[in-house]
C-alpha positions as CSV (number, residue, x, y, z in Angstrom):
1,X,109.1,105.1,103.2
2,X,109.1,101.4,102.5
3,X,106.7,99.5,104.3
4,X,107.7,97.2,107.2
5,X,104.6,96.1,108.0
6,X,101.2,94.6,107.2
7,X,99.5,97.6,109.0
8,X,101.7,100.2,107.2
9,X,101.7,98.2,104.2
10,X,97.9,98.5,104.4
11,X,97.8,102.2,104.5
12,X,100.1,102.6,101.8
13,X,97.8,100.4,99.8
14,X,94.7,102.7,101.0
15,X,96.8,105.6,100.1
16,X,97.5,104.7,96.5
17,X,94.3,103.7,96.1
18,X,93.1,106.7,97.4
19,X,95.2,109.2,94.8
20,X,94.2,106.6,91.8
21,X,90.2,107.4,92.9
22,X,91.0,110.7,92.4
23,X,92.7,110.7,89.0
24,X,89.7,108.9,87.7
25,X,87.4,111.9,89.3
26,X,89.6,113.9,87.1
27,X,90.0,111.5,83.9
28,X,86.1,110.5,83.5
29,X,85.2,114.2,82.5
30,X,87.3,114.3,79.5
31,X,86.1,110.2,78.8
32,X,82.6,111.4,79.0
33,X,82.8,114.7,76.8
34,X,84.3,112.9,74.1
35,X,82.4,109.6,73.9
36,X,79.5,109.7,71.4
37,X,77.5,106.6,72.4
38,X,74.8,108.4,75.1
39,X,74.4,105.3,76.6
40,X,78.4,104.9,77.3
41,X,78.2,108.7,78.7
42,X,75.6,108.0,81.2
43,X,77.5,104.6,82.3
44,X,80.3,106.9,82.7
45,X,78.6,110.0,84.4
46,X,77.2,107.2,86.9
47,X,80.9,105.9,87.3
48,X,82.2,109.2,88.5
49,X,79.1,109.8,90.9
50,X,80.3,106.5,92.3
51,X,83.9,107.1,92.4
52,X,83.2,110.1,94.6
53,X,81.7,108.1,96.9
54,X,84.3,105.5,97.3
55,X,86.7,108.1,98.2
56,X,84.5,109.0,101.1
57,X,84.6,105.5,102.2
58,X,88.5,105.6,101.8
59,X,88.6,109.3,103.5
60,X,86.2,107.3,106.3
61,X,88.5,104.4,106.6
62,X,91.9,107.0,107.2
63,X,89.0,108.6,109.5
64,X,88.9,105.8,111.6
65,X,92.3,104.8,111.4
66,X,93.8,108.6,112.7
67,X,95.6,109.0,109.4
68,X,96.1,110.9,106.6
69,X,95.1,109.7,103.1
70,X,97.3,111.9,101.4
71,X,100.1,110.0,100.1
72,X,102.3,109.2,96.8
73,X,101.0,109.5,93.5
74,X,99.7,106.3,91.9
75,X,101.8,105.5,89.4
76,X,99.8,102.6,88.0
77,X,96.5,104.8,87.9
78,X,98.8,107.2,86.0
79,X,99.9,105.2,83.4
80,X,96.8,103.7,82.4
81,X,94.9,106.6,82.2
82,X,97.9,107.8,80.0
83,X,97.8,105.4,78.1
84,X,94.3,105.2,77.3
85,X,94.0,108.7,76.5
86,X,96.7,109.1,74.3
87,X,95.0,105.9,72.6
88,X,91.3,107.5,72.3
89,X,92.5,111.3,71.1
90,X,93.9,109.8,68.2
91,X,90.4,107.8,66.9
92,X,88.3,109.6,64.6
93,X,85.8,106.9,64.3
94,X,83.2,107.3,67.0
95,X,81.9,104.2,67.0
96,X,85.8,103.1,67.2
97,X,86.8,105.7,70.1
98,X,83.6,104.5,71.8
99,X,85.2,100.9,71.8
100,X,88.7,102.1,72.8
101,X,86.9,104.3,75.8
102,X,85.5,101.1,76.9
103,X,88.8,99.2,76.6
104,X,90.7,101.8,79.0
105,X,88.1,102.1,81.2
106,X,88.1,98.2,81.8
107,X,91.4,98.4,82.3
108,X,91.0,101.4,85.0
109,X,88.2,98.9,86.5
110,X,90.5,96.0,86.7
111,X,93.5,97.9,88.3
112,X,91.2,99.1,91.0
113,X,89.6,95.6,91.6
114,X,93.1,94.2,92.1
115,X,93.4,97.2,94.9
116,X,90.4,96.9,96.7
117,X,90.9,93.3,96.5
118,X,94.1,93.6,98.5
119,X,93.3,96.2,101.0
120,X,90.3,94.3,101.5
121,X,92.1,91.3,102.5
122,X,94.5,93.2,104.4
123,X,91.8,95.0,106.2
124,X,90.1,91.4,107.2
125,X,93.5,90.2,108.5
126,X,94.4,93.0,110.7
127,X,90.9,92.7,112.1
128,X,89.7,95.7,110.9
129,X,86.1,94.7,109.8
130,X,84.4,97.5,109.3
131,X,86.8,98.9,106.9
132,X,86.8,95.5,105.1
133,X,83.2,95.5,104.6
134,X,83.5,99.3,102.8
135,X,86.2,98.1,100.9
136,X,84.5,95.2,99.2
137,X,81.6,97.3,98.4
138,X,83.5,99.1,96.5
139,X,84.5,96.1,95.0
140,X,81.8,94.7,94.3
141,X,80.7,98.2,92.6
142,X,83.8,98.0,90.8
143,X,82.5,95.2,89.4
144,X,79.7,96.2,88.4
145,X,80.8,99.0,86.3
146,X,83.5,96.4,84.4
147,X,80.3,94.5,83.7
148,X,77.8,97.4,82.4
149,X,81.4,98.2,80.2
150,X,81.0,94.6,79.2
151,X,77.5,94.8,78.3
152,X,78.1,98.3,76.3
153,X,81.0,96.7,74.5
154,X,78.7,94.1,73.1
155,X,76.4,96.8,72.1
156,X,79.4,99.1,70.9
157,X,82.3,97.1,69.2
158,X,80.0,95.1,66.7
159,X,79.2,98.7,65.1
160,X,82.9,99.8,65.5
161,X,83.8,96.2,63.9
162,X,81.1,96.9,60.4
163,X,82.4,100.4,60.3
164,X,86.1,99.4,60.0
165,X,85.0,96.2,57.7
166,X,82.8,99.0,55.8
167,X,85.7,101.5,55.2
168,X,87.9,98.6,54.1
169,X,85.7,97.2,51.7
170,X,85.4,101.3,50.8
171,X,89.3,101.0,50.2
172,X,89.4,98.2,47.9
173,X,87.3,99.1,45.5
174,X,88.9,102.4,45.2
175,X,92.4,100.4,45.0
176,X,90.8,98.2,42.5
């Protein structure tokens, strides 16, 4: 059903952010069993914790509202998380993989900030301020999980980048 509505195009946002929380739940095991920096799996392992939680705020904002939070699957959600894992089984570099697990999970971060963003908003203009003030904490959390992947990236890609220069330096001389 297309949305004709701010209210019902609100819960179909809630909805689809809803169903994307829960295909993280179920991605972040299989980022965190094969990532091999321990810092990266703890940021991780903390992530899902977290996720867990939002989607009790979301199941307490459909709560409130007397609605159902089951709705369509999130097609965005599904696609990034498709693509980043097709991208990271390939890598046998660890230090590499690390990087790319970092790289889709930003992208996973940004696609929910966008979200929560809107239903925020949405939430604030239909007067429904208590669900506006869960929804930016989850933004804000969102957040801060893009920046602790920014911080590990800074400790991560530099030894991904002299392990890639390493190997082709490796190559040359063979070639030469």
């Amino acid at each position: 059903m297309k949305p004709n509505s701010l209210q019902e195009l609100y819960l179909e946002q809630l909805r689809d952010l809803y169903n994307a929380e829960q295909q993280i739940i179920e991605a972040l095991p299989d980022m965190i069993d094969v990532a091999s920096s321990p810092d990266l799996r703890d940021a991780l392992s903390e992530h899902l914790e977290v996720t867990k939680e939002q989607v009790t705020r979301l199941e307490q904002i459909f709560q409130t509202l007397g609605e159902k939070a089951k709705g369509e699957t999130c097609k965005g959600m599904q696609g990034v998380i498709k693509e980043g894992s097709s991208l990271i089984g390939d890598i046998k570099d660890t230090d590499v993989r690390d990087a790319a697990i970092i790289a889709s999970a930003q992208r996973v971060e940004h696609y929910e900030m966008a979200g929560y963003g809107t239903a925020r908003t949405y939430a604030e203009m239909l007067g429904h301020e208590e669900a506006a003030q869960l929804l930016q904490e989850t933004l804000d959390e969102e957040k801060e999980a893009d920046q602790a992947l920014t911080d590990l990236a800074g400790k991560i890609n530099p030894r991904a980048s002299s392990g890639k220069a390493a190997s082709t330096k490796a190559d040359k001389r063979r070639v030469a």
